[in-house]
N, C-alpha and C positions, 0 to 999 in steps of 0.2 A: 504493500500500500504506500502510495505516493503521499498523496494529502492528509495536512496535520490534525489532529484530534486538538481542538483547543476547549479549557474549562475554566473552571474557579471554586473554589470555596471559601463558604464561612460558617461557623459554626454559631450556635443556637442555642442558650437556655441549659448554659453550661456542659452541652453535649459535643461529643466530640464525633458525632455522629458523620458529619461530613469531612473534616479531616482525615478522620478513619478510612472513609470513600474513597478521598483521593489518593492514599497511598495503595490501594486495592484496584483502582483505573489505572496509575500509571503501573503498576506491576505487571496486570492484565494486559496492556499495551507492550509492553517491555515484549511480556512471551509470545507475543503475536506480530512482533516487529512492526509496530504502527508507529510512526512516529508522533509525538503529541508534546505541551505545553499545558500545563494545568497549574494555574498558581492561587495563590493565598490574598484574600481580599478581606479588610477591617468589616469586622462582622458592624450591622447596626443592632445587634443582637434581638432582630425582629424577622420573621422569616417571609416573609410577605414585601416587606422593604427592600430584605435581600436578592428578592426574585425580581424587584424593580430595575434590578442592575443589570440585569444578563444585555441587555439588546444597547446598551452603551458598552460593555466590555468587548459583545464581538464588534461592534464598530471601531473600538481605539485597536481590537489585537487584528483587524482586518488593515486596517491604516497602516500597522508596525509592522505587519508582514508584507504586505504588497501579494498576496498570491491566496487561492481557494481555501477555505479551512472549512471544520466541522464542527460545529458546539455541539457537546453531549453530555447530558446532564452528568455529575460527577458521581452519582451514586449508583450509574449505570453498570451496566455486565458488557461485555462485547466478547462473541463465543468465535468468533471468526474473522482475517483480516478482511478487512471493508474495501475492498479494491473496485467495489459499485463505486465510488466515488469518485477515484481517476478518470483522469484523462475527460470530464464535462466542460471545461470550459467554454468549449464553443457550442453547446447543445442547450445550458441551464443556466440560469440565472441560480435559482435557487432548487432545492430540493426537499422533501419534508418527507415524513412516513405516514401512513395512514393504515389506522386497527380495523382492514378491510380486507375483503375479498372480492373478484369483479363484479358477483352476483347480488353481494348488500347494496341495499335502498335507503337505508335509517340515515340519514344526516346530522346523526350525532358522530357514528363512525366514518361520515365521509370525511369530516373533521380532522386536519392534519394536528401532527402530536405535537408538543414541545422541546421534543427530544428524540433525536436527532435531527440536526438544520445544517443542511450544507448553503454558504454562502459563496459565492465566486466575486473574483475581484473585477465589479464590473460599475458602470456607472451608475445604473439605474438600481443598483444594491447598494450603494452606499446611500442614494436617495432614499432607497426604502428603510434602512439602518435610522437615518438622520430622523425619518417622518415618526417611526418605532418608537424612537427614545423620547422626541420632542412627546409622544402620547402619555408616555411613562412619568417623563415629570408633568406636565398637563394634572395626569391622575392624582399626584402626590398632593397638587395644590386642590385638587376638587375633594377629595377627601371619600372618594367611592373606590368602595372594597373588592378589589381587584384583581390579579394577577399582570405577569406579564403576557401571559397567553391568550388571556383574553380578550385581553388589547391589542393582541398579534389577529386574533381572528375574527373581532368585529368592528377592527377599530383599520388597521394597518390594510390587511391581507383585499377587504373588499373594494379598498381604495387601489390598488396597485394589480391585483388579479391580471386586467387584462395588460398591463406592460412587463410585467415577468413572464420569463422562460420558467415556469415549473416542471423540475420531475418530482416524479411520483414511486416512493416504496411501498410495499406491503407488508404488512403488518408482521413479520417475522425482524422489522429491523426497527418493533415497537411493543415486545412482549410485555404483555402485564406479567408480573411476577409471576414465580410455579406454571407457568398454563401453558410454557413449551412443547409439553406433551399433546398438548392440543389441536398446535398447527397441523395444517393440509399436509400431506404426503412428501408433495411436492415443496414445502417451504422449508427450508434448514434455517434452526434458531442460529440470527445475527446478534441482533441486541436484546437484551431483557432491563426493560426501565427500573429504577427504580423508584420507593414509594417511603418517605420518612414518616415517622410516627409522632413529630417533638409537638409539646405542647404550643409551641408558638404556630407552629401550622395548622394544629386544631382549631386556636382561638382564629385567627386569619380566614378559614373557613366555614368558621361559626359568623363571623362579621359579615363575611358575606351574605351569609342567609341560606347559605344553605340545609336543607332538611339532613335530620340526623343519620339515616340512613346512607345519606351520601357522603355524607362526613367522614362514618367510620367506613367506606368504600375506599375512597379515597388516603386513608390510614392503614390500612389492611387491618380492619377491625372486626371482628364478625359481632 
């Protein structure tokens, strides 16, 4: 695999939960010869706030680098080299996964994920990086409970749709934890996301309004 895995961490409510991640990504990279950048960011020891960050981090490490990178979340699995990613620059703008099959309808899983996002160094990506972040701080001042994702797909994405090159993965290089055994025949587990438990993500979730049920979904809670 040619193209670099870039990340971040901060950790949360005294847990070292993502630390712990990132020394478990780049190890998992290391045996997989990925080449990757994953660094240490001053936590706001808020995990809602810290997720405000992701889409200025990849805009300054797309800046620093000048060339194609991957953000993947840090607490990620990666079971195999990602060499789907090579060599797009003249095809894709951008790239996302989607927890589909060709034959799903539901629009919740047409829905691209937040993890994994290849971004190529192109002009209309940094456009779209600049418009992302301006959204994120936007939110910070409006004071509605958020993510960065969400603002990636109903804020960002519906504005830019049609001037991006999108490609498109399938849902093996977007596994909900354990449920590898699940994929099609035909899918070999890529990546498997993962899903933190800390109480600041709870309460961030709860702010939002979401029903309990999705809560403890979203926590791997039964």
């Amino acid at each position: 695999m040619k193209t670099e895995i870039i990340s971040f961490y901060s950790d949360v409510d005294n847990h070292t939960y993502y630390s712990d991640h990132a020394k478990r990504l780049s190890e998992n990279c290391k045996s997989l010869n990925i080449p990757h950048d994953i660094r240490h960011l001053e936590s706001h020891n808020d995990y809602r706030l810290n997720c405000l960050r992701k889409p200025k981090y990849i805009r300054e490490m797309l800046l620093e680098k000048e060339k194609p990178l991957v953000w993947l979340d840090v607490d990620s699995i990666v079971h195999q080299e990602l060499k789907v990613f090579d060599d797009k620059e003249k095809v894709c703008d951008v790239i996302f996964a989607y927890n589909m099959t060709h034959h799903e309808k539901d629009f919740n899983v047409l829905m691209p994920k937040a993890s994994p996002i290849y971004v190529n160094n192109t002009a209309v990506v940094h456009e779209f990086l600049d418009f992302w972040v301006q959204q994120c701080e936007l939110n910070l001042k409006t004071g509605t409970k958020v993510f960065d994702h969400e603002i990636l797909l109903y804020k960002v994405l519906p504005f830019f749709f049609s001037k991006l090159r999108i490609g498109v993965l399938p849902k093996n290089y977007a596994i909900w934890p354990d449920e590898e055994f699940k994929l099609p025949e035909n899918l070999k587990p890529a990546i498997t996301i993962g899903v933190s438990d800390t109480p600041s993500k709870e309460n961030s979730l709860r702010e939002m309004g979401l029903p309990e049920k999705d809560i403890k979904f979203n926590l791997l809670k039964a």
